[in-house]
BALO-911583 format. One line per field, with one value per residue (C-alpha): residue number from 1; residue in one letter; x, y, z. Coordinates in steps of 0.05 Angstrom, whole numbers. Example, Ala and Ser with C-alpha at 12.3 -4.5 7.8 and 13.67 -1.06 7.14 Angstrom:
<sites>
nr = (1 2)
rest = (a s)
xx = (246 273)
yy = (-90 -21)
zz = (156 143)
</sites>
This chain:
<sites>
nr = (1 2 3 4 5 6 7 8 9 10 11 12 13 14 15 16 17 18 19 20 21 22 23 24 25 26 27 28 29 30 31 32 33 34 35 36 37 38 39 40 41 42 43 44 45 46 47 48 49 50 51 52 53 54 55 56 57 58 59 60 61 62 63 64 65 66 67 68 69 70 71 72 73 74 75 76 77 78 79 80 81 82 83 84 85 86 87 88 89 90 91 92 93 94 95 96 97 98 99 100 101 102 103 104 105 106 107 108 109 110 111 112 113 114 115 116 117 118 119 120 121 122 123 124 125 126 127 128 129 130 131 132 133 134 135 136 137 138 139 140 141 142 143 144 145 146 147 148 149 150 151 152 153 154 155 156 157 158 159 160 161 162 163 164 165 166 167 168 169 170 171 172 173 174 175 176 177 178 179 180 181 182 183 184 185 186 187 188 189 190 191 192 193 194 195 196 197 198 199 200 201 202 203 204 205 206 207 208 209 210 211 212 213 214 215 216 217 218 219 220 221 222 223 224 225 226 227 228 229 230 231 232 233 234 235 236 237 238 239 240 241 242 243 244 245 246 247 248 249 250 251 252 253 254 255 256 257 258 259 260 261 262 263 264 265 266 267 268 269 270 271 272 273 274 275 276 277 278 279 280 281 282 283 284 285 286 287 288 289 290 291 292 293 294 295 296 297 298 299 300 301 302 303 304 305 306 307 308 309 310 311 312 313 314 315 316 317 318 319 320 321 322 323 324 325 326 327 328 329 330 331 332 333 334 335 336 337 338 339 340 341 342 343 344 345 346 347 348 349 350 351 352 353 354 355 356 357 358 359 360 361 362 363 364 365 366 367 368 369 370 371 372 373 374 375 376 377 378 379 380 381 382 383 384)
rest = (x x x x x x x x x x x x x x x x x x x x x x x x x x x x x x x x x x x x x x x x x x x x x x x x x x x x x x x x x x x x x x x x x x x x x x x x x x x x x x x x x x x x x x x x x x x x x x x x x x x x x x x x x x x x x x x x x x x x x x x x x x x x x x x x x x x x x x x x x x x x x x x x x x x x x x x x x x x x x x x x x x x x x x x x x x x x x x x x x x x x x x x x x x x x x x x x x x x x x x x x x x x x x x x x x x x x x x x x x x x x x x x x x x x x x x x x x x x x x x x x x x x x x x x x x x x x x x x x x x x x x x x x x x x x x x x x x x x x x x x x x x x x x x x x x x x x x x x x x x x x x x x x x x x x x x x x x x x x x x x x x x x x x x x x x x x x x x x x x x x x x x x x x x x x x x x x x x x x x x x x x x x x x x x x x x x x x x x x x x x x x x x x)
xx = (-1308 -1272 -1308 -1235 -1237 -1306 -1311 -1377 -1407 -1461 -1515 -1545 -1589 -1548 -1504 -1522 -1533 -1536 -1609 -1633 -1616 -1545 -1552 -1561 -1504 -1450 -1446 -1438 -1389 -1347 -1351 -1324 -1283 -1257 -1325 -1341 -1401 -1448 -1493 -1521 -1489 -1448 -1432 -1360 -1372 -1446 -1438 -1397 -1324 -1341 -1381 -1337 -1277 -1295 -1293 -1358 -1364 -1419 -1450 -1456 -1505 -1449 -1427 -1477 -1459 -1494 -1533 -1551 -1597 -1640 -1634 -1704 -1727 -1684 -1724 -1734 -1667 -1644 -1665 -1610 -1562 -1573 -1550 -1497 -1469 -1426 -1368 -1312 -1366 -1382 -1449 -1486 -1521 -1574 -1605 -1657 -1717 -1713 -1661 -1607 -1644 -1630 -1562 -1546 -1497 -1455 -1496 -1505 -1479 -1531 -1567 -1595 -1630 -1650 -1704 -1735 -1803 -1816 -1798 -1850 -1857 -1891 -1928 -1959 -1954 -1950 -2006 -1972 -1910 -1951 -2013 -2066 -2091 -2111 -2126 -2050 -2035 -2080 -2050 -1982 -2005 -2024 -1962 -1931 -1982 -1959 -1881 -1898 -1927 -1868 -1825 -1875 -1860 -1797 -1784 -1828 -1773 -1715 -1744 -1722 -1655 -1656 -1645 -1672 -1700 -1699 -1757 -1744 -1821 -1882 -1915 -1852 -1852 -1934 -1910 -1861 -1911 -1965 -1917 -1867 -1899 -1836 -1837 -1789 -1748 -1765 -1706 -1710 -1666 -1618 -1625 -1571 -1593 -1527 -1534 -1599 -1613 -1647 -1623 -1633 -1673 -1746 -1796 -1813 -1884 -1873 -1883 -1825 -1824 -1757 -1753 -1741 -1794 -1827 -1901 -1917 -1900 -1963 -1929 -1985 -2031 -1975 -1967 -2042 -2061 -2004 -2033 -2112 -2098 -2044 -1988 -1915 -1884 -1809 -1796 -1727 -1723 -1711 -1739 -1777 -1843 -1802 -1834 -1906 -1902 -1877 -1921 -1979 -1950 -1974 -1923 -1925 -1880 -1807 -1770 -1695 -1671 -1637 -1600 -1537 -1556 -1532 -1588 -1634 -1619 -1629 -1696 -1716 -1685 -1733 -1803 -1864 -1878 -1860 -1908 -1905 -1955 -1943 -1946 -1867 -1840 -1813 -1794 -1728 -1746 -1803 -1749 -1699 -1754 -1764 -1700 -1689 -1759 -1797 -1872 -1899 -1959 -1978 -2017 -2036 -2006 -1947 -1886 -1915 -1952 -1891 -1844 -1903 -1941 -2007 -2051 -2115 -2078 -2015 -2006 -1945 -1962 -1908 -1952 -2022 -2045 -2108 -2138 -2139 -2096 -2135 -2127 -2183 -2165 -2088 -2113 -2162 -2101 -2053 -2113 -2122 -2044 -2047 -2112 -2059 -1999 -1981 -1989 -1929 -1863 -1803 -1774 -1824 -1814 -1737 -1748 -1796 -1731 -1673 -1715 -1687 -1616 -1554 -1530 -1601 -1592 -1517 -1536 -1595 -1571 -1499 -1532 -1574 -1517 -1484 -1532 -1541 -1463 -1474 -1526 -1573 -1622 -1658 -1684 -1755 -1780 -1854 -1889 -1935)
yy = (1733 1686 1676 1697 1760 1788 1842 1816 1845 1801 1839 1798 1818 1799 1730 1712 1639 1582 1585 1580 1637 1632 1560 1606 1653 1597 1575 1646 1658 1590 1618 1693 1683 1744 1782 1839 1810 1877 1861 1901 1863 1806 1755 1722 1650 1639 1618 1567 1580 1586 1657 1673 1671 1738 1806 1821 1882 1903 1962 2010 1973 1921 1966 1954 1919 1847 1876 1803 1787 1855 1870 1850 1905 1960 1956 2030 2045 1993 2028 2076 2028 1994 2048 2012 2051 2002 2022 1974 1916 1882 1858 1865 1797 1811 1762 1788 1784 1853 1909 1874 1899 1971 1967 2022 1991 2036 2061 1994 1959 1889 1884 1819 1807 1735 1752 1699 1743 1828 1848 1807 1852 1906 1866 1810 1781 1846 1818 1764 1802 1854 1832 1875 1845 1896 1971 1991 1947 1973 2046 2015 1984 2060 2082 2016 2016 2088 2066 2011 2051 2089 2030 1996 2061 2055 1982 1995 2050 2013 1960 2010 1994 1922 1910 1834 1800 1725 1693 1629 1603 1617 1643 1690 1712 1726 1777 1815 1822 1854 1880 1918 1905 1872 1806 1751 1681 1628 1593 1544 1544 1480 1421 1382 1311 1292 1309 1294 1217 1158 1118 1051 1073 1048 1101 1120 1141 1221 1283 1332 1404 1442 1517 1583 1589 1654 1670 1675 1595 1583 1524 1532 1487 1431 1435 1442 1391 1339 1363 1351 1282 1256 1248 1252 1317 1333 1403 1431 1504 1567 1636 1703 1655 1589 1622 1619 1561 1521 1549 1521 1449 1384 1333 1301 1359 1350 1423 1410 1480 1485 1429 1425 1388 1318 1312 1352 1288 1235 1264 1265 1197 1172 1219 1193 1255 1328 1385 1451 1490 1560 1590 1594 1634 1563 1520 1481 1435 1404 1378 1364 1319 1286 1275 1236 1193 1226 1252 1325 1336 1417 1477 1480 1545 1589 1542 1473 1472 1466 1421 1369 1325 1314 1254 1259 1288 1255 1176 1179 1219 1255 1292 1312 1383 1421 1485 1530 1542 1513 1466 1425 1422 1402 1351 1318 1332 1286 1230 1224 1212 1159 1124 1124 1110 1053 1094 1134 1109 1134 1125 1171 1229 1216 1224 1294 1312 1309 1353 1412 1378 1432 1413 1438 1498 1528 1508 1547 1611 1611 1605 1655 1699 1697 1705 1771 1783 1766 1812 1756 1758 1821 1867 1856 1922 1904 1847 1813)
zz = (-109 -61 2 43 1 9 74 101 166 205 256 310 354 428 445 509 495 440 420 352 315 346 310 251 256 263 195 169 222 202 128 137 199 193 190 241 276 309 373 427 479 490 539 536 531 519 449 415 395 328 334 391 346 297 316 356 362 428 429 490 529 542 586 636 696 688 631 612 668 653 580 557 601 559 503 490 496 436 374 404 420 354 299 268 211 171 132 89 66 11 50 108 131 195 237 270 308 344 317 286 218 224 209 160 98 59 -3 -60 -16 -4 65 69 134 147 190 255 261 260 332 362 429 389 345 339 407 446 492 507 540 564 591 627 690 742 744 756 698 652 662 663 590 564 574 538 479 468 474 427 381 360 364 314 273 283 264 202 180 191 148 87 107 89 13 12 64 76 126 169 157 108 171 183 110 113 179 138 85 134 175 127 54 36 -3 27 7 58 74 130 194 202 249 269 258 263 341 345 336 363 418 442 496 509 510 583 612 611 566 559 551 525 521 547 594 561 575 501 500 537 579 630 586 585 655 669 618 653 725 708 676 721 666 689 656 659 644 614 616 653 645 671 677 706 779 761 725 784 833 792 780 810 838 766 741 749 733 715 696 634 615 561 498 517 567 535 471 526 544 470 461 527 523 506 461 462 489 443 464 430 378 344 286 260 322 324 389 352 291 347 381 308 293 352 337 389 365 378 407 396 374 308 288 263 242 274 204 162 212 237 199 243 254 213 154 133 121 166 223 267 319 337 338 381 347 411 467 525 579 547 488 503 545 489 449 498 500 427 422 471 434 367 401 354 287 307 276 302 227 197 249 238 161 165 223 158 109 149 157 167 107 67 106 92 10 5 46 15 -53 -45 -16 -69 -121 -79 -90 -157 -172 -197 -134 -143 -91 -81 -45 -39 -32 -92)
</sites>
């Protein structure tokens, strides 16, 4: 079927900025522009013109006055918000990493759900978001262990409603498997290396950290690594932890707030290395560093494994990687990349950067969209 004849309806999650998996969501939007895109909420002019330009369609927490400054905190209420019941579609396509999934298609109708992690606040990094530090807190965390509980429940059920899904890592793929007993297709997110390329620039004397500034990231240890060794960190970012993480900083760490991708290019372009502390689904920043030359120094688990090639274990090395998320160990980490500073080639990192090229990315998904149209990609309920 013609792509400008097929009635396709996208889920995502919320569009309150251009992050990754709105990065995602653009090609399929520039493919079906006249697709009915379903979000909880959405914020005029966050994302590019491209997603912009369908019919998003927000559901009633939009309604809320400033609703993007709080909605993180409305978790309970978003299996509610969330029950999309989709009529007039040839296929459903989700992207989701909270309750974009549970979108109900009309019966044989293909739900394909390219899927960023299970809804990582009630599993697998639930002590991360909520952690227990006092008395208060630790009744305050009953009460959220038994909310998350029956959100767990209820993100395993609405799994049922997804017909194939599609993970963005191995490590994502190994979560739906444990989480949902579904098997996946990994399918890569895209990088624009097109954007993102060397510059003429010398690199400078400073480490650079780019992200949401989530606790879960762990960019404590970068700051306290930079602090206890005296390195000059620059720090590109804003979030609920952005607070905290300042009030701990030395006068080595320069916070610029969140920064549009032109600077955030020249500070890849510049940095000695990246600092990626956490532990990511995939990771985009780390491939963005890459494709601009710039080496990643970070913890050796979840997606860093497939985007990085670390020192020690590959002939061109792109990064180094520490095995647990100390202050220690980052800063051994950060000293062992300065002692092999010269077996870092810009060229290599630049190469591992265009594996996951935009180009790789609309190919494989569109294929495998259409083998799901086709009826050639078969639904895969559980996993091997």
């Amino acid at each position: 079927m013609d792509a400008a004849k097929q009635r396709v309806v996208l889920v995502h999650d919320w569009l309150t900025g251009m992050r990754g998996g709105e990065k995602c969501l653009e090609p399929l939007c520039r493919r079906w522009p006249d697709a009915r895109l379903l979000t909880l909420l959405h914020k005029r002019g966050s994302v590019s013109p491209t997603i912009e330009g369908v019919r998003v369609r927000p559901s009633f927490l939009n309604a809320l006055p400033r609703v993007e400054r709080y909605y993180r905190y409305l978790l309970p209420l978003m299996p509610f918000a969330a029950g999309w019941r989709v009529s007039d579609a040839d296929l459903v396509v989700s992207l989701s990493h909270a309750v974009a999934k549970s979108a109900r298609p009309p019966k044989g109708v293909p739900h394909v759900c390219y899927c960023f992690t299970p809804m990582r606040y009630a599993w697998h990094m639930k002590d991360a978001y909520f952690r227990k530090t006092d008395f208060v807190g630790k009744l305050k965390a009953r009460a959220v262990d038994a909310l998350l509980g029956r959100i767990r429940e209820w993100d395993r059920r609405s799994s049922d409603r997804v017909t194939h899904f599609v993970a963005i890592s191995n490590t994502v793929r190994d979560r739906i498997r444990d989480c949902y007993g579904r098997a996946a297709t990994v399918i890569y997110p895209p990088v624009d290396t097109d954007f993102y390329t060397p510059g003429a620039e010398a690199r400078e004397d400073f480490y650079l950290v780019v992200s949401a500034l989530a606790p879960y990231k762990r960019f404590d240890l970068a700051i306290d690594a930079c602090t206890k060794l005296g390195k000059k960190l620059v720090v590109i970012g804003s979030g609920q932890h952005a607070a905290r993480l300042k009030a701990t900083a030395g006068p080595n760490v320069s916070f610029l707030g969140w920064q549009p991708d032109e600077v955030i290019r020249d500070h890849l372009r510049r940095a000695k290395a990246l600092l990626f502390p956490g532990e990511e689904d995939f990771g985009i920043v780390p491939l963005e560093a890459q494709a601009c030359g710039c080496p990643v120094i970070g913890y050796a688990r979840g997606g860093l494994n497939e985007t990085v090639r670390p020192l020690g274990t590959a002939n061109e090395p792109t990064g180094v990687f520490f095995e647990e998320q100390t202050t220690d160990a980052a800063c051994e980490a950060v000293e062992r990349f300065e002692r092999a500073a010269d077996r870092f080639d810009p060229r290599a990192a630049r190469r591992q950067a265009v594996l996951f090229r935009k180009d790789r990315f609309e190919a494989e998904l569109f294929g495998y969209l259409d083998g799901v149209l086709g009826g050639a990609t078969t639904v895969e309920r559980k996993a091997a």
